[in-house]
C-alpha positions as CSV (number, residue, x, y, z in Angstrom):
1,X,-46.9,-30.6,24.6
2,X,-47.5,-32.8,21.5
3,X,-49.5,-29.7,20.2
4,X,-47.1,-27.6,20.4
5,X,-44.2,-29.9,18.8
6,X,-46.6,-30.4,15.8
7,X,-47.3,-26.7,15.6
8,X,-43.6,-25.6,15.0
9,X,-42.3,-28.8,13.4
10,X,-45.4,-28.3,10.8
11,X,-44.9,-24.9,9.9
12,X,-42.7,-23.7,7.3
13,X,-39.2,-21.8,8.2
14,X,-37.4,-19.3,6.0
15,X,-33.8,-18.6,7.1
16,X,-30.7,-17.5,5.7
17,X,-27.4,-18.7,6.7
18,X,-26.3,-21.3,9.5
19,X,-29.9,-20.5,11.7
20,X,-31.2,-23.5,9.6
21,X,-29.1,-25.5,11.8
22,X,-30.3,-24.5,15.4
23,X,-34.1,-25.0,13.6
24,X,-33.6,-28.3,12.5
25,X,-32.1,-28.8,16.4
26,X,-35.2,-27.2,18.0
27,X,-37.4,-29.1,15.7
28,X,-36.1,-32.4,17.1
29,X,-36.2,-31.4,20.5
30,X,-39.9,-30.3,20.5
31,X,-40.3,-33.8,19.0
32,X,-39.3,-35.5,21.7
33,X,-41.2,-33.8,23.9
34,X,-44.4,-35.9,22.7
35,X,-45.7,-39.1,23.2
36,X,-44.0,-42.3,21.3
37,X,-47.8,-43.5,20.7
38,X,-48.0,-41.4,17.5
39,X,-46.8,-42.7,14.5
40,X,-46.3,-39.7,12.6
41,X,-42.7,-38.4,12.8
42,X,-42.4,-34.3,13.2
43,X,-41.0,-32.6,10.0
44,X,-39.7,-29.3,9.5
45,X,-39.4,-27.3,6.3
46,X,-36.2,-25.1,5.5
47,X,-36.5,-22.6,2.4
48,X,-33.7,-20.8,1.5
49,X,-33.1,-18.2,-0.9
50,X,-29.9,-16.4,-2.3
51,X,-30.7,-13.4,-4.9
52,X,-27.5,-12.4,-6.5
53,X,-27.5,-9.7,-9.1
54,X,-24.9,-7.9,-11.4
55,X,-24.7,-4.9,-12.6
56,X,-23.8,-4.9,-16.3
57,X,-20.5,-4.6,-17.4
58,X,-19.8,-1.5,-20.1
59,X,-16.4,-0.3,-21.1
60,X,-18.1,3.1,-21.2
61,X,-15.6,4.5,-19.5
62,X,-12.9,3.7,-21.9
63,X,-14.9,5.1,-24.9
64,X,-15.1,8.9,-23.3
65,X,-11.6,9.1,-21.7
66,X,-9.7,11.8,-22.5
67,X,-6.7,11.5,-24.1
68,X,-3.8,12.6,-22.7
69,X,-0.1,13.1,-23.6
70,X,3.2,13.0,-21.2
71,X,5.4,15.5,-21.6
72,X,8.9,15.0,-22.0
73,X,10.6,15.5,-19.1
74,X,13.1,18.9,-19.2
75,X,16.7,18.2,-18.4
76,X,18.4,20.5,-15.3
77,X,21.5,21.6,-16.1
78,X,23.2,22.8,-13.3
79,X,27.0,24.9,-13.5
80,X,29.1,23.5,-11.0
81,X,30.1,26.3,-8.4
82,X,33.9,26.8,-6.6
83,X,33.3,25.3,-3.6
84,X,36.9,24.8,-2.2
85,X,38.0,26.1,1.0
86,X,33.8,25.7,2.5
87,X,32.5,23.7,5.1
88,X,31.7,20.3,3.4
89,X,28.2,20.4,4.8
90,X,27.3,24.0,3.9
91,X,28.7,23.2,0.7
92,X,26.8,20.2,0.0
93,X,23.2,22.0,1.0
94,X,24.3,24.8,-1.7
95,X,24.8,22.4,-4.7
96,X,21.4,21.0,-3.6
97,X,19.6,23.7,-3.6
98,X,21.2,24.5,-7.3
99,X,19.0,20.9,-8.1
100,X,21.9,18.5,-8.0
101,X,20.7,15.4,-7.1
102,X,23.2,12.9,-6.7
103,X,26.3,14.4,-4.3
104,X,28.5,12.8,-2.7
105,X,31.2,12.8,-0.4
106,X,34.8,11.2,-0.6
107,X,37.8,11.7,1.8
108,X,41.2,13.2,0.5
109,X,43.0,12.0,4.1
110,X,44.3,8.7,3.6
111,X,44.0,8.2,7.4
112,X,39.9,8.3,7.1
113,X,37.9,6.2,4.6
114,X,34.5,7.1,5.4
115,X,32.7,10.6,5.8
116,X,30.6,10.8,8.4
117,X,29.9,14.1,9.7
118,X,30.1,16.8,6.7
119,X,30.1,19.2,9.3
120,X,33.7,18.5,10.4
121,X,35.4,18.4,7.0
122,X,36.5,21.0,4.2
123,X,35.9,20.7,0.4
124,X,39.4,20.7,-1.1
125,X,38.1,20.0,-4.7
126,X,34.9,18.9,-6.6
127,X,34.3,16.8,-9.5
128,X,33.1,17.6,-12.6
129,X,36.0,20.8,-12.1
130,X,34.0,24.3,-11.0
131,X,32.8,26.0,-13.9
132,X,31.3,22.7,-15.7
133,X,27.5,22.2,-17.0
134,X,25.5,19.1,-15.9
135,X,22.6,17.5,-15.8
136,X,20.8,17.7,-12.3
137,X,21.0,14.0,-11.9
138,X,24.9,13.8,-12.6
139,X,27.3,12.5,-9.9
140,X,29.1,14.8,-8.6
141,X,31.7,14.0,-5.9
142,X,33.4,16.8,-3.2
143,X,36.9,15.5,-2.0
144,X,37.1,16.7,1.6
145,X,39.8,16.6,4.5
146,X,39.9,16.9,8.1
147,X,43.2,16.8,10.1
């Protein structure tokens, strides 16, 4: 057994990472396996090696971009259509499929507050008035009523 204890405790062990550990553990078992008449205590020999490498850095990139230019965004105007007497929510779908983007509902029946179902109310008028031009993105508010 002492043979074999010297034999792995005198050789040379490369590793990477935490198996060092369990090598230096084996190491000291195997050393205990021997006889306490020797006076030469069992060693073991950890190399480790870390290779880390960059790539170089260029702006390259930068240099051969193309250039480019944003064009300025096109304004949507949109002519308000007569809407009164519709269904509020077949109205609504018509003004946004002209590009209006910001429509909204309001009721003209003091006895509701809130819209909640287009489908059940009437456009009774529309604001800008019928007629107007404005941008896509303009507010633009139905009054509707339901009994």
């Amino acid at each position: 057994m002492v043979s074999r204890a010297s034999a792995v405790t005198s050789s040379s062990v490369k590793t990477k990472g935490s198996g060092a550990a369990a090598v230096v553990v084996a190491a000291a078992l195997l050393a205990g396996c021997g006889s306490q008449a020797e006076n030469s205590a069992p060693t073991a020999t950890i190399t480790q090696s870390v290779t880390i490498t960059q790539a170089p850095v260029t702006s390259e990139w930068a240099e051969t971009a193309p250039a480019t230019s944003t064009p300025a965004p096109v304004a949507i105007e949109v002519t308000i259509p007569e809407v009164q007497g519709q269904n509020a929510r077949i109205a609504r779908r018509a003004l946004e499929q002209l590009g209006l983007t910001d429509v909204s509902l309001s009721s003209a029946n003091p006895k509701y507050q809130n819209v909640f179902n287009a489908a059940n109310w009437t456009v009774v008028s529309i604001e800008p008035p019928p007629g107007s031009v404005v941008d896509a993105n303009a507010p633009v508010i139905m009054k509707v009523y339901k009994d």
